[in-house]
C-alpha positions as CSV (number, residue, x, y, z in Angstrom):
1,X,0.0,0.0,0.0
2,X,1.4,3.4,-1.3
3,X,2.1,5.9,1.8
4,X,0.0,8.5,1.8
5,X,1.3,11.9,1.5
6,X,-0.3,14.6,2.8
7,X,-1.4,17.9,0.5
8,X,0.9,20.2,1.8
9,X,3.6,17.9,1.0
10,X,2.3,17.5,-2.1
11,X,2.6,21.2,-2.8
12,X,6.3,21.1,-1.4
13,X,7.4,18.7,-3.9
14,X,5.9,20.7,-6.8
15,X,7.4,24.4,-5.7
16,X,10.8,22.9,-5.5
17,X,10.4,20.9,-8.4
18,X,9.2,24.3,-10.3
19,X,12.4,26.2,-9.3
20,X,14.9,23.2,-10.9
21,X,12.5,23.1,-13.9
22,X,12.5,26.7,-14.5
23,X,16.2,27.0,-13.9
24,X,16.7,24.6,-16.6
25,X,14.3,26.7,-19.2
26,X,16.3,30.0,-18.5
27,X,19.1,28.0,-19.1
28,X,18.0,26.8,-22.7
29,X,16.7,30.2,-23.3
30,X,20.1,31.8,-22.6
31,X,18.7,33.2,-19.5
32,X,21.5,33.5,-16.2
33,X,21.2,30.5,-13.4
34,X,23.1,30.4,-11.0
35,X,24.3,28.4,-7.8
36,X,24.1,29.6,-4.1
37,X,25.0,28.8,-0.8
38,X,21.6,27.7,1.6
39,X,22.2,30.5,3.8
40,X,22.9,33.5,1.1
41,X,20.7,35.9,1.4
42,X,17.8,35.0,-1.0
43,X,16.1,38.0,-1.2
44,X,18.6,39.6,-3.2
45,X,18.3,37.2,-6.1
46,X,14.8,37.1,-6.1
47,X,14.7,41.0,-6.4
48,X,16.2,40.5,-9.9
49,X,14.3,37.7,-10.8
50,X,17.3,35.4,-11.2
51,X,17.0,31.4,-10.8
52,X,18.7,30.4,-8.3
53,X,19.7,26.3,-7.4
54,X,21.5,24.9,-4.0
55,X,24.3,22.7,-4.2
56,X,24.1,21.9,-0.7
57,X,20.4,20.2,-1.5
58,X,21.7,18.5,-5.1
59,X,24.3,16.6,-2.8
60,X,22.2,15.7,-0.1
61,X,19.9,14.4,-2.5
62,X,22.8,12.8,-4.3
63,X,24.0,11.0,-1.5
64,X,20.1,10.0,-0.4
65,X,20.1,8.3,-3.5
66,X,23.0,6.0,-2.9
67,X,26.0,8.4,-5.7
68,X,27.5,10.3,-2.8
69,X,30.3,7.7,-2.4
70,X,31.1,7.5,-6.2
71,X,31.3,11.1,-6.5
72,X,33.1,12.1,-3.5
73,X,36.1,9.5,-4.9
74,X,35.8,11.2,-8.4
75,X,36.6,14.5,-6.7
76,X,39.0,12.4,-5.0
77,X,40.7,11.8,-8.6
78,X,40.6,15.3,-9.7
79,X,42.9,16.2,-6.3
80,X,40.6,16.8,-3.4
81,X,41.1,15.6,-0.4
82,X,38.7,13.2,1.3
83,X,38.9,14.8,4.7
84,X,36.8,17.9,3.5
85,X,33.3,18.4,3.3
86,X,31.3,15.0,1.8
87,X,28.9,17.8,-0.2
88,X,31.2,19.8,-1.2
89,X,33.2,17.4,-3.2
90,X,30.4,16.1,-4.4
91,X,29.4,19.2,-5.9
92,X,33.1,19.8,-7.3
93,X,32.7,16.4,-8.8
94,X,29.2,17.5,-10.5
95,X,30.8,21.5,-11.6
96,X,33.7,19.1,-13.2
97,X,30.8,17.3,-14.8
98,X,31.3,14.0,-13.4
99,X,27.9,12.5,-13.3
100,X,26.4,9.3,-11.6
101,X,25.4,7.1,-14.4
102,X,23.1,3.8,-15.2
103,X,25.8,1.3,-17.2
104,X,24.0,1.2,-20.5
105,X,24.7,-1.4,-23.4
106,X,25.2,0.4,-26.4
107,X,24.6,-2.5,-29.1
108,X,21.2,-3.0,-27.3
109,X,20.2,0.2,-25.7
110,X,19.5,-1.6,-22.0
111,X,20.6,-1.1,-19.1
112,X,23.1,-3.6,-17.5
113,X,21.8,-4.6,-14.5
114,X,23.8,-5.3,-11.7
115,X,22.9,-8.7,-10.0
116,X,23.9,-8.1,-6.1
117,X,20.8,-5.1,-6.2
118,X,16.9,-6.1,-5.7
119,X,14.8,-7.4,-3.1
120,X,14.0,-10.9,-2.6
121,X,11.2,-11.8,-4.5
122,X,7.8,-13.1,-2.1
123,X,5.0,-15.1,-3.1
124,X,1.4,-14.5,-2.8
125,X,1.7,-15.5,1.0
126,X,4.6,-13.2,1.7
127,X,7.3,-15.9,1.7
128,X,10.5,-15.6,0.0
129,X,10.5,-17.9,-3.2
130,X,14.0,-19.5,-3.2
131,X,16.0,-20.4,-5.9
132,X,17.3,-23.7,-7.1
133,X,20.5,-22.6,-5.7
134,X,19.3,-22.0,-2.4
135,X,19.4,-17.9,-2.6
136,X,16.2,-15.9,-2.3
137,X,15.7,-15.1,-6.2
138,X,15.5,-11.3,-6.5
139,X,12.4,-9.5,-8.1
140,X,13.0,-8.3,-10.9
141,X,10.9,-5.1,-10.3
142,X,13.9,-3.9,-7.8
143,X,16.7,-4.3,-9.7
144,X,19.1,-2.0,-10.7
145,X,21.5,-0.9,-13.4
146,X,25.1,-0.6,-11.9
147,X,26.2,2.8,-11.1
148,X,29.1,3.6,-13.3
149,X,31.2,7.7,-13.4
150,X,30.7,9.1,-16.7
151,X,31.5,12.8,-17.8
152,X,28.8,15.6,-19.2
153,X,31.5,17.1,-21.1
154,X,32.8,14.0,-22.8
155,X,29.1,13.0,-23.7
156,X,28.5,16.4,-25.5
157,X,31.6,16.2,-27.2
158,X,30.2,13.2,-28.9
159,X,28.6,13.7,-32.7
160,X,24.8,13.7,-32.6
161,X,23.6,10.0,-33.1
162,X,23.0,7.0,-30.8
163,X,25.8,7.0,-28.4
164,X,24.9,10.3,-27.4
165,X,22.1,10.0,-27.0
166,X,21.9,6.7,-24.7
167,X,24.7,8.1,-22.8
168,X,22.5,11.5,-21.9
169,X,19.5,9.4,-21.2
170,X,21.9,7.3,-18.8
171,X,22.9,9.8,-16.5
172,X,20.6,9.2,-12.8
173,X,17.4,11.2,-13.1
174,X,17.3,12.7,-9.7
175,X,14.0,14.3,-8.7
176,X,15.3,17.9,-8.6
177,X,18.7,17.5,-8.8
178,X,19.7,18.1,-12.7
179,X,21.2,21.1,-12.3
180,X,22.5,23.4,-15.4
181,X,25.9,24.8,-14.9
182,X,26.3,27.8,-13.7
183,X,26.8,31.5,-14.9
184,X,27.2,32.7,-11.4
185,X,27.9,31.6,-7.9
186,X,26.4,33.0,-4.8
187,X,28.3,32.5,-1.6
188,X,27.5,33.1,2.1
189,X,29.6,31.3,4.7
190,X,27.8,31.8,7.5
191,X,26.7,27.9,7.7
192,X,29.7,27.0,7.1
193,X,33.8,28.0,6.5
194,X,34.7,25.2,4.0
195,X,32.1,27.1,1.8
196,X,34.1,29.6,0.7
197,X,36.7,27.9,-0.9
198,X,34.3,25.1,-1.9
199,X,32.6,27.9,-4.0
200,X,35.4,29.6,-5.2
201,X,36.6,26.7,-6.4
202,X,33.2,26.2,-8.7
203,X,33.7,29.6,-9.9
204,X,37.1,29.2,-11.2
205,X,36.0,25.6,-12.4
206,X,33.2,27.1,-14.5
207,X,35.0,30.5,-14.8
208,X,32.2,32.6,-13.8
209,X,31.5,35.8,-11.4
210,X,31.7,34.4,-7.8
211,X,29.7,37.4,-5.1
212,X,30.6,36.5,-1.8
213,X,29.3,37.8,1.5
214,X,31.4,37.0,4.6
215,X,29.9,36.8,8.1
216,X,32.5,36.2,10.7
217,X,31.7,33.7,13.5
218,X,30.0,35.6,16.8
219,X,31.8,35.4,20.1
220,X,29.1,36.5,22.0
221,X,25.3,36.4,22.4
222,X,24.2,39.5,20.9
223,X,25.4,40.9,17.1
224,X,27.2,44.3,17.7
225,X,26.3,47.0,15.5
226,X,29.5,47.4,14.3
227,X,29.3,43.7,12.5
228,X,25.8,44.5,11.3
229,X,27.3,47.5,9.9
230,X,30.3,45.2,8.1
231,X,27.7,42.8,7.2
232,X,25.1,45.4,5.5
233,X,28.1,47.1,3.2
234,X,28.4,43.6,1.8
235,X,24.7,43.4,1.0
236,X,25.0,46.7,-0.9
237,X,27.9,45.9,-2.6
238,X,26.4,42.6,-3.6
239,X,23.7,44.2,-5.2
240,X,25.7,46.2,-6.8
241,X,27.6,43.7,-8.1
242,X,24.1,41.7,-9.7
243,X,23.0,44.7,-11.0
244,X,26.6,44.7,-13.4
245,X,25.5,40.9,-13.9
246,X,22.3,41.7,-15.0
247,X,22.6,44.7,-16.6
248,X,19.1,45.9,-14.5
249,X,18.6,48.2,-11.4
250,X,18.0,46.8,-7.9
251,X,14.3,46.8,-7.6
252,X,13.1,48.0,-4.4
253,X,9.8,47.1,-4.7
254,X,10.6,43.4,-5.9
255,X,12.7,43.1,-3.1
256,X,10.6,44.0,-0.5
257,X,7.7,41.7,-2.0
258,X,10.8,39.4,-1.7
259,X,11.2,40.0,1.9
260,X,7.5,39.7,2.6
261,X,7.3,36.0,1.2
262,X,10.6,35.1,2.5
263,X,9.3,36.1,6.6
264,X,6.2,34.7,5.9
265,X,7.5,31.1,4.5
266,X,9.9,31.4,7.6
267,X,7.7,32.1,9.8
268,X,5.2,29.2,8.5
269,X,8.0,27.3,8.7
270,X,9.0,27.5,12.5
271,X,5.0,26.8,13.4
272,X,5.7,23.2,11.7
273,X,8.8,23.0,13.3
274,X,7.1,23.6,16.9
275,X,4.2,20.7,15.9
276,X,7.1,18.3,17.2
277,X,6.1,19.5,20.9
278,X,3.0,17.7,21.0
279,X,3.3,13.9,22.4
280,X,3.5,11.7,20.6
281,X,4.2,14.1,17.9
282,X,2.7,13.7,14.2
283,X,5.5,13.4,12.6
284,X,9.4,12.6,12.9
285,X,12.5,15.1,13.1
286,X,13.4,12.8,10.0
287,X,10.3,14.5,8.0
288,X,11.8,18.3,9.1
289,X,15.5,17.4,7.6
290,X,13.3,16.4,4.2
291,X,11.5,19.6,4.4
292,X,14.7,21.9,4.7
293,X,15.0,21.1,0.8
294,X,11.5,23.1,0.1
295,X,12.6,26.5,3.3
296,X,16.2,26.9,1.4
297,X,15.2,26.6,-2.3
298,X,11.8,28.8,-2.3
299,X,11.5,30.8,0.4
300,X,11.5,33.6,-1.7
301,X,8.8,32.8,-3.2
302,X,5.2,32.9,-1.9
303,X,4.0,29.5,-3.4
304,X,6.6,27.9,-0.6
305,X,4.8,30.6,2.4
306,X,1.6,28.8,1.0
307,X,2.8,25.3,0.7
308,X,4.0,25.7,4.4
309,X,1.0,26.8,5.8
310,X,-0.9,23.9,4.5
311,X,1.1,21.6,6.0
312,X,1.0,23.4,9.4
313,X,-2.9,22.7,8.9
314,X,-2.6,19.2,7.7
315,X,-0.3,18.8,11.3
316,X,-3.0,20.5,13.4
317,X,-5.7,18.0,11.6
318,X,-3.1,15.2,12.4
319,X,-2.9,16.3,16.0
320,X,-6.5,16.1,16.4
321,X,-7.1,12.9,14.7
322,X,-4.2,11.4,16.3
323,X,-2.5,11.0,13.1
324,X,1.5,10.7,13.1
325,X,3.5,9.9,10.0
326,X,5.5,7.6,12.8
327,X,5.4,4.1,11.7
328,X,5.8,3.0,15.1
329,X,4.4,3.5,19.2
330,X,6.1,6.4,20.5
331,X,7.9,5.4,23.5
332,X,11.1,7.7,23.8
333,X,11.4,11.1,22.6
334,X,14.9,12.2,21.8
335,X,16.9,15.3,20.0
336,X,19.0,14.3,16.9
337,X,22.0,16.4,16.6
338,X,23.4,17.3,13.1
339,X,22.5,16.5,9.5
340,X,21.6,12.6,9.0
341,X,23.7,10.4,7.1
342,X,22.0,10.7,4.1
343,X,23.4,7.4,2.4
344,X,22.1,5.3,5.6
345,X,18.7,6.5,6.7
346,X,17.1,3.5,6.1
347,X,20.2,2.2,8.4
348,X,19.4,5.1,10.8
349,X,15.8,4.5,10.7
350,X,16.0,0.7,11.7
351,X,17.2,0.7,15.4
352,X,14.7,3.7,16.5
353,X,11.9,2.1,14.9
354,X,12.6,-1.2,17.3
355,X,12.8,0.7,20.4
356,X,10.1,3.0,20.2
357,X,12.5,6.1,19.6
358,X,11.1,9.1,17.7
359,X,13.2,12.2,16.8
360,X,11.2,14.8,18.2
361,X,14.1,17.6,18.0
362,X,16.2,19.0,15.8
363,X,18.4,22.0,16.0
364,X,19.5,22.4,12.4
365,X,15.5,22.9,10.8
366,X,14.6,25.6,12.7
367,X,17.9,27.2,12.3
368,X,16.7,27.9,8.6
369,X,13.7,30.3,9.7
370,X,15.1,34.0,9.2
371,X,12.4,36.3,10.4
372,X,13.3,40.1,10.5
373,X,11.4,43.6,9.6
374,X,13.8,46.0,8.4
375,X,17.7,45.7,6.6
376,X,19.3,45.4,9.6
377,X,17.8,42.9,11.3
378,X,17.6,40.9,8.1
379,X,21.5,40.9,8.8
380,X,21.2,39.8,12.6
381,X,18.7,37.2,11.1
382,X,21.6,36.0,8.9
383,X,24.1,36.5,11.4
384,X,22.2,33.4,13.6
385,X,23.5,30.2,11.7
386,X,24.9,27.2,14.0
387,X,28.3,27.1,12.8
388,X,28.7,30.9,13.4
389,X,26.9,31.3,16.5
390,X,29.3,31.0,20.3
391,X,29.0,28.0,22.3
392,X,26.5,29.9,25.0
393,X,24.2,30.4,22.1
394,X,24.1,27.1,20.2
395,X,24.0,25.3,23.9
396,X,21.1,27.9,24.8
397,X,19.1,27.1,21.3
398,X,19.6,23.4,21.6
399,X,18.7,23.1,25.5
400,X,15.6,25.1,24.7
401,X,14.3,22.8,22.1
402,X,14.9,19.9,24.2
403,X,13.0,21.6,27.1
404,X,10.0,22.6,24.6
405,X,10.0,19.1,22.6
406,X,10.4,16.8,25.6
407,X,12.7,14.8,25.1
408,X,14.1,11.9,27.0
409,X,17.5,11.9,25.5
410,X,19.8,13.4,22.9
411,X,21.8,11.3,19.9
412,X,24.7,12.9,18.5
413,X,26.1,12.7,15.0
414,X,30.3,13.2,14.6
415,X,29.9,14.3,11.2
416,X,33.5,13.5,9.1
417,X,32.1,16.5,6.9
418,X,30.7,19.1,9.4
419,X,34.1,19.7,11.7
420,X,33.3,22.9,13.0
421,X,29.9,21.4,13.9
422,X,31.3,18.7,15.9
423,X,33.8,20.0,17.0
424,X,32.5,21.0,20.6
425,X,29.6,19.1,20.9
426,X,31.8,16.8,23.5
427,X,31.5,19.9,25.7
428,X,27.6,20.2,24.4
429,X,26.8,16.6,25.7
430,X,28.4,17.5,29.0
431,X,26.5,20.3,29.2
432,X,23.2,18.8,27.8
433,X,23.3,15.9,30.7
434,X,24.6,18.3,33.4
435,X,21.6,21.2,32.7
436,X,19.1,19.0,31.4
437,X,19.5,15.4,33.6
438,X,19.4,13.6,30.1
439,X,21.4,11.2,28.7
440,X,23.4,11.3,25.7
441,X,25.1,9.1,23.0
442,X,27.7,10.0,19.9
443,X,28.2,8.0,16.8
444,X,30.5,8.6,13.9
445,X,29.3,9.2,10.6
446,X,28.7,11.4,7.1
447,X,26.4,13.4,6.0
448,X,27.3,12.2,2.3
449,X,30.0,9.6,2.4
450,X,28.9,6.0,3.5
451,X,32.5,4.8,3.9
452,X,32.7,6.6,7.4
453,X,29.4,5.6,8.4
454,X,29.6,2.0,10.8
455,X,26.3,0.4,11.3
456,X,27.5,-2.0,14.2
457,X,28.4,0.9,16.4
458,X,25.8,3.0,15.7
459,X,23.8,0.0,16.9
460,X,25.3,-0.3,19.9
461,X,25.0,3.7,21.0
462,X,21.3,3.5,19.6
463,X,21.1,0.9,22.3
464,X,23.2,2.3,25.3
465,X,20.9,5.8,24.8
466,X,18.1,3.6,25.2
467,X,19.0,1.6,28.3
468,X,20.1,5.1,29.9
469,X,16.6,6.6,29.0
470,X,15.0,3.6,30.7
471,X,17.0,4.0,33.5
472,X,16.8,7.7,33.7
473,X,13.0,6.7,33.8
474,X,13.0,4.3,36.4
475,X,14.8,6.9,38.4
476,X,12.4,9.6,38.0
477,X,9.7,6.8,39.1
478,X,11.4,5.5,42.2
């Protein structure tokens, strides 16, 4: 039985679609597209009607879909190093124009499957029908081409005929994730400080403009005026700087019908997130880390404000009904800590599911909803990222959710690819079980690359956290 999918998810998946599809019009139509950092200030972009796509979201998607390792070693080959960012050289990999392929015959035209992928095949009674050989035989509906590195530029090189054509056709249709090249690069590295050599590197791949806004990490709580004031010359030079792209004038009023949709869909955006403080909540943390996808790539736009706020009321008609897109009995309520390991959710998925565990925090969703009135606090908004924030803040924003979500525990991601992000959450645990009374576990991982991902000990921690929480329970009961 298909899942069913609520309508304000439904209209998610069609604004975001909509951006990638228009991008790739302009692009036939000689129009400008260009590539930008999650956190760059979309407003600007939108106020000269530019199309805009998010390399952070193509490699997340990427990697969801099984590439990310295949990519990240053919950045590998080109000279990058596989101790940076798992996105990032999966997106240098993709502005070379490596591409993850299906292995395609080119006498017959099919695909060559690969026999170690599909599902054992079951009978009418739900048994697995076993071969003469004693293995389960596969279905045939689930199996797969193999997954084989081919090259964008190398296919277009090729004269107009078959082989072209079969090799286009080959290359992994990713829902949303077919991106043109780009004419320009957008970069703000307030989420993180690999990105600004990461995009600087695309632009002198591609050899186009690169605009670049820099916003210095915050040592303490509150933005001083004189960084907002640092900050804001950068946002006028920037526009600037698009209008000699464009050739047109900054428009005012665009950009404050820009701002408008961008503070609503934010705003929208944070009443979802706060739907994970009922109990049992209707949905997972899991479902929020799919969503950040749809608040990055539109929330310029005012189809995404209304997208959002129909899914806020499909949540509140979940609530009532006792709905939950939780496959499982709610039994332990914990904060996940980081991006998932894209490549392995199924992976992640598995040892929550058995114990009753449901992610009813996260600290990196929420941290995408920039609501402001005027210039200047649209620069404080943009200031407030978690990699640029001081350790009082991020352990303030992260004790709060737990305290408002109610959770029973918090599960820590060492993420290879995020290093400034994980690099003091030791100290955040310690402070997490010392404020809180919670306890905590860590496992190693990637958000993109599988090969630093280890099932067995995640396993394990999954199951220490548990056995703490019951304890912690038995505690508060005695």
């Amino acid at each position: 039985m298909a899942k069913e999918v609520s309508p304000g998810v439904l209209a998610l998946r069609k604004v975001v679609e909509d951006v990638y599809a228009d991008a790739r019009v302009a692009k036939k139509e000689g129009k400008l597209v260009g590539w930008s950092s999650s956190k760059f200030p979309c407003e600007l972009a939108e106020a000269f009607g530019l199309n805009v796509m998010y390399p952070e979201n193509q490699a997340a998607g990427i990697a969801a879909n099984r590439d990310g390792e295949i990519m990240c070693k053919a950045a590998e080959d080109l000279g990058f190093d596989n101790d940076i960012c798992g996105y990032t050289r999966i997106s240098l990999a993709y502005a070379a124009g490596k591409r993850a392929s299906r292995k395609v015959d080119l006498e017959t035209g099919e695909y060559v499957i690969n026999p170690n992928s599909g599902k054992p095949l079951k009978d009418e009674n739900g048994k697995v029908v076993m071969g003469e050989d004693g293995k389960p035989v596969k279905d045939p509906k689930t199996m797969q081409p193999y997954t084989v590195l081919d090259d964008i530029h190398e296919i277009e090189a090729l004269p107009d005929g078959r082989e072209k054509d079969l090799r286009r056709a080959a290359i992994k249709p990713y829902r949303q994730m077919q991106m043109p090249q780009p004419d320009f690069v957008l970069c703000c590295n307030n989420i993180c400080n690999c990105m600004t050599k990461w995009y600087e590197n695309i632009a002198r791949m591609c050899n186009v403009p690169l605009i670049m806004i820099d916003i210095p990490y915050n040592n303490t709580v509150e933005v001083h005026d004189t960084n907002v004031a640092y900050v804001r010359a950068q946002f006028d030079h920037a526009i600037k700087q698009l209008e000699e792209l464009t050739g047109k004038k900054f428009d005012e009023k665009k950009f404050e019908e820009a701002c408008a949709n961008a503070n609503r869909t934010a705003s929208a955006w944070l009443r979802v997130c706060d739907y994970l403080q009922y109990k049992p909540a209707p949905y997972s943390g899991f479902d929020l880390f799919n969503h950040m996808a749809d608040v990055v790539t539109a929330r310029g736009r005012v189809q995404a404000a209304e997208a959002f706020e129909q899914l806020e009321k499909d949540l509140a008609e979940a609530v009532k009904t006792g709905k939950s897109t939780t496959p499982f009995p709610e039994k332990y309520r914990v904060m996940f800590e980081g991006i998932p390991c894209w490549p392995k959710l199924p992976n992640l998925f598995k040892p929550l599911k058995e114990h009753g565990v449901n992610v009813t925090a996260v600290v990196y969703a929420p941290a995408f909803g920039f609501v402001y009135n005027n210039m200047d606090e649209m620069v404080r908004a943009y200031y407030k990222a978690p990699n640029s924030v001081c350790i009082e803040q991020g352990v303030s924003w992260r004790e709060g959710i737990c305290k408002d979500n109610k959770v029973d525990g918090v599960l820590v991601h060492y993420n290879r690819s995020c290093k400034p992000w994980s690099g003091y959450m030791a100290e955040m645990q310690r402070r997490f079980t010392e404020d809180l009374g919670i306890p905590c576990a860590g496992f190693d991982g990637d958000q993109a690359d599988p090969r630093n991902f280890n099932e067995a000990q995640y396993e394990t921690r999954v199951q220490g956290l548990v056995e703490a929480m019951e304890a912690n329970a038995e505690n508060k009961e005695g």
